[in-house]
N, CA, C and O atoms as a GROMACS GRO file, in nm:
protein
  376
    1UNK      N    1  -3.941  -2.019   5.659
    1UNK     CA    2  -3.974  -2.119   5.759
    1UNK      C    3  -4.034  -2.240   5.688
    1UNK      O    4  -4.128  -2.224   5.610
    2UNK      N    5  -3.994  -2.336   5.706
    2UNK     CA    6  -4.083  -2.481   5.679
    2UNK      C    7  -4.106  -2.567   5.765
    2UNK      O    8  -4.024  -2.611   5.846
    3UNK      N    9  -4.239  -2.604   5.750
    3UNK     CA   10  -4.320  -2.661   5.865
    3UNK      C   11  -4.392  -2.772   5.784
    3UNK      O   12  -4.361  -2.809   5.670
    4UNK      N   13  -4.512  -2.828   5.872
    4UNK     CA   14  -4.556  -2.954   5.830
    4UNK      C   15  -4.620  -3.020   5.935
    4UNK      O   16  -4.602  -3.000   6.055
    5UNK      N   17  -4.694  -3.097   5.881
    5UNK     CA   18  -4.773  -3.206   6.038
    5UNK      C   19  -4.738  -3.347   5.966
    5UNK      O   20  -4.713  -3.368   5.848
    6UNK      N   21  -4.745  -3.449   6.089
    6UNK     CA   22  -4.757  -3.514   6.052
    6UNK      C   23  -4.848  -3.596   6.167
    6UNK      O   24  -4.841  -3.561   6.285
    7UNK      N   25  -4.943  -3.720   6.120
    7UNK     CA   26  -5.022  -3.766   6.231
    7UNK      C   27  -5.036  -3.940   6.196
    7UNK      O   28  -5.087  -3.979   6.091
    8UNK      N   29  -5.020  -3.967   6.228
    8UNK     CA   30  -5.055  -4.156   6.232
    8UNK      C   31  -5.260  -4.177   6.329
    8UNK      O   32  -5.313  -4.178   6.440
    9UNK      N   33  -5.288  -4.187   6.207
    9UNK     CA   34  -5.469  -4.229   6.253
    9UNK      C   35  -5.427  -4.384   6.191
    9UNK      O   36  -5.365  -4.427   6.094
   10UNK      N   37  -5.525  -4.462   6.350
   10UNK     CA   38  -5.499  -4.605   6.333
   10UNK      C   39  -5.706  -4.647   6.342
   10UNK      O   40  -5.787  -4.620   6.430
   11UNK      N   41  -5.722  -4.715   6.215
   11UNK     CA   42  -5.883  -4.775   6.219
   11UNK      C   43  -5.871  -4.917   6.190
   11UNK      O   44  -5.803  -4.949   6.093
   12UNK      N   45  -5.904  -4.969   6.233
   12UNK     CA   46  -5.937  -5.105   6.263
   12UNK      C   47  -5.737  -5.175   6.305
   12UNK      O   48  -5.651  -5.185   6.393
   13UNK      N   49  -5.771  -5.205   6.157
   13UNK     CA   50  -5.644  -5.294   6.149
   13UNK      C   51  -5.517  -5.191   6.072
   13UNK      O   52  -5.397  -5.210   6.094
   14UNK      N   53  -5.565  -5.094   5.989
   14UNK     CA   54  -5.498  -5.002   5.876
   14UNK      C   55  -5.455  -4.874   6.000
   14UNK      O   56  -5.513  -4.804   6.083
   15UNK      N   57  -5.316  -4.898   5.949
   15UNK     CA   58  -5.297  -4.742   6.005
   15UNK      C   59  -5.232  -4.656   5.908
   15UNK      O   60  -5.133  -4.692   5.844
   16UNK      N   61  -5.311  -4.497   5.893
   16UNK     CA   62  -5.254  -4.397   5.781
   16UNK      C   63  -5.137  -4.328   5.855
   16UNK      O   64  -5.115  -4.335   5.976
   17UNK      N   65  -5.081  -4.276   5.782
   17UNK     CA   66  -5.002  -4.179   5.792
   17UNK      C   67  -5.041  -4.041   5.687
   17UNK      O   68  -5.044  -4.027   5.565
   18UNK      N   69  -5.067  -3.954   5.803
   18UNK     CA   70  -5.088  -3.824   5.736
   18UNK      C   71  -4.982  -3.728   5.717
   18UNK      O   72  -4.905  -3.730   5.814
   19UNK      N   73  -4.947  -3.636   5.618
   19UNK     CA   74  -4.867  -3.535   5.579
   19UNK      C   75  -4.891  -3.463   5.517
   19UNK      O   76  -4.926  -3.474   5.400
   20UNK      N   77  -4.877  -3.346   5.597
   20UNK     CA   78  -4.938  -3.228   5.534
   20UNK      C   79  -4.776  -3.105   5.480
   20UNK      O   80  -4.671  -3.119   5.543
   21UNK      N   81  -4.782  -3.033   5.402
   21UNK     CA   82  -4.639  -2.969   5.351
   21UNK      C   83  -4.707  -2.833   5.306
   21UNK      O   84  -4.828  -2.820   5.286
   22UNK      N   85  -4.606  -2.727   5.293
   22UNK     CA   86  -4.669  -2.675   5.211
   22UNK      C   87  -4.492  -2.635   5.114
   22UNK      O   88  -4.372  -2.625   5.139
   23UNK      N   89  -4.588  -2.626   4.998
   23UNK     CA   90  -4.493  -2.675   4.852
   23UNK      C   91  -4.489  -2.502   4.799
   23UNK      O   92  -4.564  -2.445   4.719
   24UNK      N   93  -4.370  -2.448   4.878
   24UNK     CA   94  -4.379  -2.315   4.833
   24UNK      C   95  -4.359  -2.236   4.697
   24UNK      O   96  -4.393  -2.122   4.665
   25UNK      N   97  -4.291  -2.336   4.627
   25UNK     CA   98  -4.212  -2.376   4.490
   25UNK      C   99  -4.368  -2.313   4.401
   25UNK      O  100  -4.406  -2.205   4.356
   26UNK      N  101  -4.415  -2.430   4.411
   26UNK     CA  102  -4.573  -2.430   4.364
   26UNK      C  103  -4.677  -2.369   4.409
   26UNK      O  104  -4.772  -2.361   4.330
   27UNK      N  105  -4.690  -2.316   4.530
   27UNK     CA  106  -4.770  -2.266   4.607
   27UNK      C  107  -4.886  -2.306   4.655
   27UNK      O  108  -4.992  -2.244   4.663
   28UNK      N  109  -4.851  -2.445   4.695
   28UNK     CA  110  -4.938  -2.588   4.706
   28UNK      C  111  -4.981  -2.597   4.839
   28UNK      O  112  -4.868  -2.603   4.888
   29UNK      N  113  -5.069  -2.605   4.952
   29UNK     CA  114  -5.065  -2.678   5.046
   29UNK      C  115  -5.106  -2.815   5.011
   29UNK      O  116  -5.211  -2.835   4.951
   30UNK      N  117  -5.009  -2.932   5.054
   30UNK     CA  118  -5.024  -3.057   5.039
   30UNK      C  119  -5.068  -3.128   5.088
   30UNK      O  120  -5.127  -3.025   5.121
   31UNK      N  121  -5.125  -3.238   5.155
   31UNK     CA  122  -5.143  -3.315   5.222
   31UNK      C  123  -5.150  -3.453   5.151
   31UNK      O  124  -5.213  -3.480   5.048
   32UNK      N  125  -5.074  -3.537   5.226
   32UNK     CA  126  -5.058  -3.672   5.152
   32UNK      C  127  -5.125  -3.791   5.273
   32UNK      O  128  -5.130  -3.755   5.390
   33UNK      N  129  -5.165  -3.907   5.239
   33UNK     CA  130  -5.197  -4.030   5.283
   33UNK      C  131  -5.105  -4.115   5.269
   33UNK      O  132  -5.031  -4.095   5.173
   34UNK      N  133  -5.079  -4.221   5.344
   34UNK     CA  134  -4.995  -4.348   5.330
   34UNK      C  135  -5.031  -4.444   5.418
   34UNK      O  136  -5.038  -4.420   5.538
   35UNK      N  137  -5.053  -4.544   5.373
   35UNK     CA  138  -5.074  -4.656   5.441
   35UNK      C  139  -4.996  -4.756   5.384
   35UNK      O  140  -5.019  -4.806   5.274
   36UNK      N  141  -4.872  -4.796   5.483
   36UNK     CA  142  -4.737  -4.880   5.464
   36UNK      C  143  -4.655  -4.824   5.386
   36UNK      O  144  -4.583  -4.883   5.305
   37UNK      N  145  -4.661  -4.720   5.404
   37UNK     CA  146  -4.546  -4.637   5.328
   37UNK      C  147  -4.573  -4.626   5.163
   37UNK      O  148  -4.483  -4.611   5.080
   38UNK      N  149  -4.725  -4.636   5.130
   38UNK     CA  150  -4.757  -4.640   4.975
   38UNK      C  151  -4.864  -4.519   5.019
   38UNK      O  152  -4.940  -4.524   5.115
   39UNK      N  153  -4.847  -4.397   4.910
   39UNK     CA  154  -4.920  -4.299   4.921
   39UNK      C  155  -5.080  -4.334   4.870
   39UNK      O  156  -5.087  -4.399   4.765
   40UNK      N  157  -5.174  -4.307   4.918
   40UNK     CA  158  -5.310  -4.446   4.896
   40UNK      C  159  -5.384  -4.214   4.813
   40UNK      O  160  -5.480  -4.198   4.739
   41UNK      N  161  -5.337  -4.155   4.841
   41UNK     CA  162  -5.428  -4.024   4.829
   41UNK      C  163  -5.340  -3.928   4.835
   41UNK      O  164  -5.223  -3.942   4.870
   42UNK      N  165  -5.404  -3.806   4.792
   42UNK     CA  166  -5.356  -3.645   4.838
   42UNK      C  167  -5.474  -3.566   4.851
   42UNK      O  168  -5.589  -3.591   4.816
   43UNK      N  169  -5.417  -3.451   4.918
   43UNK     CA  170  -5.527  -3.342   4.855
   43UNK      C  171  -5.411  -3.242   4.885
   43UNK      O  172  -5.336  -3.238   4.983
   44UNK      N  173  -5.420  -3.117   4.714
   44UNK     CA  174  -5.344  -3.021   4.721
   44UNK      C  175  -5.469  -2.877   4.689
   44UNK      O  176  -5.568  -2.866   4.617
   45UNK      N  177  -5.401  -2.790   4.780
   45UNK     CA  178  -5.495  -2.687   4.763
   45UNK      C  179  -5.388  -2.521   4.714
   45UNK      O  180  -5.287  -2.500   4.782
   46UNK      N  181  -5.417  -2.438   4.619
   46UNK     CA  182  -5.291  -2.371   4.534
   46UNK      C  183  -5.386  -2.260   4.695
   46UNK      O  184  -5.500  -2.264   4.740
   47UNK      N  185  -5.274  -2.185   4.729
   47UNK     CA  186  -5.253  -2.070   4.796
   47UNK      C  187  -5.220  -1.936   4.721
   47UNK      O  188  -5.210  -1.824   4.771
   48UNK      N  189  -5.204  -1.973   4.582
   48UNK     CA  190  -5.181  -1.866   4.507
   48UNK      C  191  -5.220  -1.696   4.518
   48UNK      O  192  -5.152  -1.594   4.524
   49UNK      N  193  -5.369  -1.728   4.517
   49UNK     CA  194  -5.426  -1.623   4.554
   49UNK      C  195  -5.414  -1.520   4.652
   49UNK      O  196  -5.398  -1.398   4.655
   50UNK      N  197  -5.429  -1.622   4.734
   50UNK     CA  198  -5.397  -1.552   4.928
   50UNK      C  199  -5.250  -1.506   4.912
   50UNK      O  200  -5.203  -1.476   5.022
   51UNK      N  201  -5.180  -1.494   4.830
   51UNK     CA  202  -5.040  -1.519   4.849
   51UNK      C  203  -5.038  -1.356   4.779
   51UNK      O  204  -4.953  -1.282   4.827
   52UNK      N  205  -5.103  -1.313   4.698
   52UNK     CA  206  -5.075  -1.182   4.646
   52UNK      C  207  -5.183  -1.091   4.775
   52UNK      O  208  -5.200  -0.972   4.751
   53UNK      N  209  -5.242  -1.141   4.888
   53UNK     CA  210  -5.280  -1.001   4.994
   53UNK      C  211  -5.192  -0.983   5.056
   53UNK      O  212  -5.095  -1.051   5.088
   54UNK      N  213  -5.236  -0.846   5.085
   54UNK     CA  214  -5.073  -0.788   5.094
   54UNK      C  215  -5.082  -0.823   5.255
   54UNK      O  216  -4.975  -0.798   5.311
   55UNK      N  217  -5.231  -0.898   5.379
   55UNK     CA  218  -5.172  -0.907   5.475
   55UNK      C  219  -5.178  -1.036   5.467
   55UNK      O  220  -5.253  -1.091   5.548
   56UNK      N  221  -5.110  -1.112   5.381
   56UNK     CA  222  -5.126  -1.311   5.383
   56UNK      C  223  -4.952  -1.315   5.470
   56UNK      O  224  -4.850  -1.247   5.453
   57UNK      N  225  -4.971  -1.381   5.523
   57UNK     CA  226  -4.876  -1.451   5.643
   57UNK      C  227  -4.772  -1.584   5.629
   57UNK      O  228  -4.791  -1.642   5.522
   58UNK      N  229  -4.689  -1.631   5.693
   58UNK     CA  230  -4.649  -1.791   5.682
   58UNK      C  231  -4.754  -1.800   5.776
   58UNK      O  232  -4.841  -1.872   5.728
   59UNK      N  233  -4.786  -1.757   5.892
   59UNK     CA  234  -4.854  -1.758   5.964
   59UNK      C  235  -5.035  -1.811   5.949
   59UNK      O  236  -5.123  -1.879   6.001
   60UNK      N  237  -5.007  -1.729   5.850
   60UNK     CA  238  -5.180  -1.792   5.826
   60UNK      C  239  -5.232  -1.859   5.699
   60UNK      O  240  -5.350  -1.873   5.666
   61UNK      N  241  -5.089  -1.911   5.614
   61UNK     CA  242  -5.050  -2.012   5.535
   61UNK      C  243  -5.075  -2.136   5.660
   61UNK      O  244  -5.160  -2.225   5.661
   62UNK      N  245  -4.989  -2.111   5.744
   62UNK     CA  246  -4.971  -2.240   5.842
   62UNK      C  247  -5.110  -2.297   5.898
   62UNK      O  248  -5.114  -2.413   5.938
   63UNK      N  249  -5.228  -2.213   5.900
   63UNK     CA  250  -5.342  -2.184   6.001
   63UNK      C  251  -5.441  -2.288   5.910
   63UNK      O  252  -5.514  -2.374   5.959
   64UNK      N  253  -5.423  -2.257   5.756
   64UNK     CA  254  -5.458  -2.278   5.643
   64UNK      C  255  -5.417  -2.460   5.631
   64UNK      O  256  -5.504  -2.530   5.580
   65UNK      N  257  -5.349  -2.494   5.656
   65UNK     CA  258  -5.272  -2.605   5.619
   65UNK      C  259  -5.284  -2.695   5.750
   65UNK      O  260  -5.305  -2.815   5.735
   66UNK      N  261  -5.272  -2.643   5.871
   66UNK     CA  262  -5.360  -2.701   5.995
   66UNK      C  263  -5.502  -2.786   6.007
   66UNK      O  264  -5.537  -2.894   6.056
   67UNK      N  265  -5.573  -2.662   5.923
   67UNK     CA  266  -5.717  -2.624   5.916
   67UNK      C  267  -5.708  -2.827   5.791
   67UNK      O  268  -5.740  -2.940   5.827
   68UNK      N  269  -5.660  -2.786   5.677
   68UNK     CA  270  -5.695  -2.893   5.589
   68UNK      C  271  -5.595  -3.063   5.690
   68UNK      O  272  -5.641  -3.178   5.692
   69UNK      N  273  -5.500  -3.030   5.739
   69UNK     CA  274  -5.472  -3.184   5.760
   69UNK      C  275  -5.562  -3.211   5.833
   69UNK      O  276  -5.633  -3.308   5.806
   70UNK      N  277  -5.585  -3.142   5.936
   70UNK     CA  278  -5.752  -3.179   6.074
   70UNK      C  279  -5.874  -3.249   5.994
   70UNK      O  280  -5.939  -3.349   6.023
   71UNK      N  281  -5.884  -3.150   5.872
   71UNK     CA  282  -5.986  -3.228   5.796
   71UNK      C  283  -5.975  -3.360   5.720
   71UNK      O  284  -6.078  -3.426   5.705
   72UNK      N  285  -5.852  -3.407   5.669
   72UNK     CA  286  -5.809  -3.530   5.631
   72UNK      C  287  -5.827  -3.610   5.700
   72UNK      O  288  -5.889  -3.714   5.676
   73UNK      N  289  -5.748  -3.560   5.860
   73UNK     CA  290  -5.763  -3.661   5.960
   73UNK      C  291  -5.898  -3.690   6.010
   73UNK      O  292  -5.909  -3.808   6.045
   74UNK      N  293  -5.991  -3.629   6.023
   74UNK     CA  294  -6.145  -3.644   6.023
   74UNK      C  295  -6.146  -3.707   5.931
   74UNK      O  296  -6.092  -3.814   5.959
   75UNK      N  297  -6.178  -3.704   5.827
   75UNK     CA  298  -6.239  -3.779   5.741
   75UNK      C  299  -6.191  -3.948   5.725
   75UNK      O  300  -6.260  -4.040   5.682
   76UNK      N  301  -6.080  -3.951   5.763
   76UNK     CA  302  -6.008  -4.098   5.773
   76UNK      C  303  -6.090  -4.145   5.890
   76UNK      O  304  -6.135  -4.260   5.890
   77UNK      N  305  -6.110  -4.072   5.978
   77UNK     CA  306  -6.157  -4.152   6.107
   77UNK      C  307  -6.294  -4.184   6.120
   77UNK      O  308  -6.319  -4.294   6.168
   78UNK      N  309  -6.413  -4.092   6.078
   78UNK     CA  310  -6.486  -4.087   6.011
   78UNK      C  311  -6.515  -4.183   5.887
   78UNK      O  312  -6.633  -4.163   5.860
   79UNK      N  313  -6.476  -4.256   5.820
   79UNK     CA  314  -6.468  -4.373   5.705
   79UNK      C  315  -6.490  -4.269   5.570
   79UNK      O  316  -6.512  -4.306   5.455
   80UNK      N  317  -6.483  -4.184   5.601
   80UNK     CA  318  -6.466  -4.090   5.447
   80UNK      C  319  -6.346  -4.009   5.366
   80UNK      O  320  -6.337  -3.894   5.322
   81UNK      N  321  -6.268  -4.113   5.367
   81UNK     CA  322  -6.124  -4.018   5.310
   81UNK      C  323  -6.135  -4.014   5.160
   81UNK      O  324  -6.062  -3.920   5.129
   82UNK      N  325  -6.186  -4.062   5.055
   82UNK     CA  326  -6.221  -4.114   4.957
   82UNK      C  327  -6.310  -3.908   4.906
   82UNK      O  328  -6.309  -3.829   4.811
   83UNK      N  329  -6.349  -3.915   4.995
   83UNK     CA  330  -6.511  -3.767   4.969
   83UNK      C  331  -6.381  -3.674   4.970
   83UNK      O  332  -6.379  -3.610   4.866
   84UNK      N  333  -6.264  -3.644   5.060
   84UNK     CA  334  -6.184  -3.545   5.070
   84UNK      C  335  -6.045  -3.564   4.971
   84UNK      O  336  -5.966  -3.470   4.963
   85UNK      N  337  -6.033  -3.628   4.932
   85UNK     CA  338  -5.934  -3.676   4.841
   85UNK      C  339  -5.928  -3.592   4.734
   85UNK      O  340  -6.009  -3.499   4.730
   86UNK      N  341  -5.829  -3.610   4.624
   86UNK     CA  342  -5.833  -3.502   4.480
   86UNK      C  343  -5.850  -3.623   4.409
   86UNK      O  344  -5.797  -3.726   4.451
   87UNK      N  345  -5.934  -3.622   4.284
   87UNK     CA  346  -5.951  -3.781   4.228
   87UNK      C  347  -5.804  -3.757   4.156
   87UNK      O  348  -5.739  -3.654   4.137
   88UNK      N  349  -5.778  -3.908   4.123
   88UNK     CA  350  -5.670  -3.937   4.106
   88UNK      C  351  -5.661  -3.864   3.932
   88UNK      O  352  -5.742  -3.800   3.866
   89UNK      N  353  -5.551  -3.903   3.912
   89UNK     CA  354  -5.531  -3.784   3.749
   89UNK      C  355  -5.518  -3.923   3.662
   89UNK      O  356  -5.459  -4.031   3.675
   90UNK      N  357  -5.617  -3.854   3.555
   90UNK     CA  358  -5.643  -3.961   3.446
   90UNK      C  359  -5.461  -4.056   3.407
   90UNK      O  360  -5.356  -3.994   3.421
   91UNK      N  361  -5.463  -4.161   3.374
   91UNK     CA  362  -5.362  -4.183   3.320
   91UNK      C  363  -5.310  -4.278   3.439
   91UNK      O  364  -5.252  -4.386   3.423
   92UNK      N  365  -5.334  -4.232   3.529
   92UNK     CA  366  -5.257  -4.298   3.648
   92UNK      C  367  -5.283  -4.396   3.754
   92UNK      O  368  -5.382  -4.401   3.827
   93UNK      N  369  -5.147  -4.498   3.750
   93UNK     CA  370  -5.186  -4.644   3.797
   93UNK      C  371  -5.278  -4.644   3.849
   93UNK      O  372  -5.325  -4.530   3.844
   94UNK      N  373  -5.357  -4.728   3.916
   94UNK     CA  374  -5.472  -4.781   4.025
   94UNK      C  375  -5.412  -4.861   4.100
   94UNK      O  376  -5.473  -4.917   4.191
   0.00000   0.00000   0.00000
């Protein structure tokens, strides 16, 4: 099964676009930012772990990945997306 959210939070004048994935390849839950179609953030969280109990779910992968876009989207609305973010990886543009 593949699933995903997606949510448009609008503050002031900026509106994000949220996306959340989960990257089964990698065993990533993703969540991405965009504002005008330029990714401004992420935050990825590895499921790895949960992934070897023997009662881990898509189901509660999905619950998992719910749980973190809600929190993105809080925090955007809230003026703190910056605190929930993954810092960016050395090396890479600004």
């Amino acid at each position: 099964m593949i699933f995903g959210f997606n949510t448009d939070v609008k503050v002031a004048e900026t509106t994000y676009h949220v996306q959340s994935e989960a990257r089964k390849n990698d065993h990533l839950l993703q969540t991405q930012v965009f504002v005008k179609g330029r990714c401004v953030g992420k935050r990825a969280v590895s499921y790895a772990d949960h992934f070897k109990e023997p009662d881990f779910s898509e189901e509660r992968m999905q619950d998992i990945l719910r749980e973190q876009h809600k929190n993105v989207v809080e925090a955007i609305r809230a003026g703190k997306l910056e605190s929930i973010l993954d810092p960016p990886a050395q090396g890479a543009a600004q």
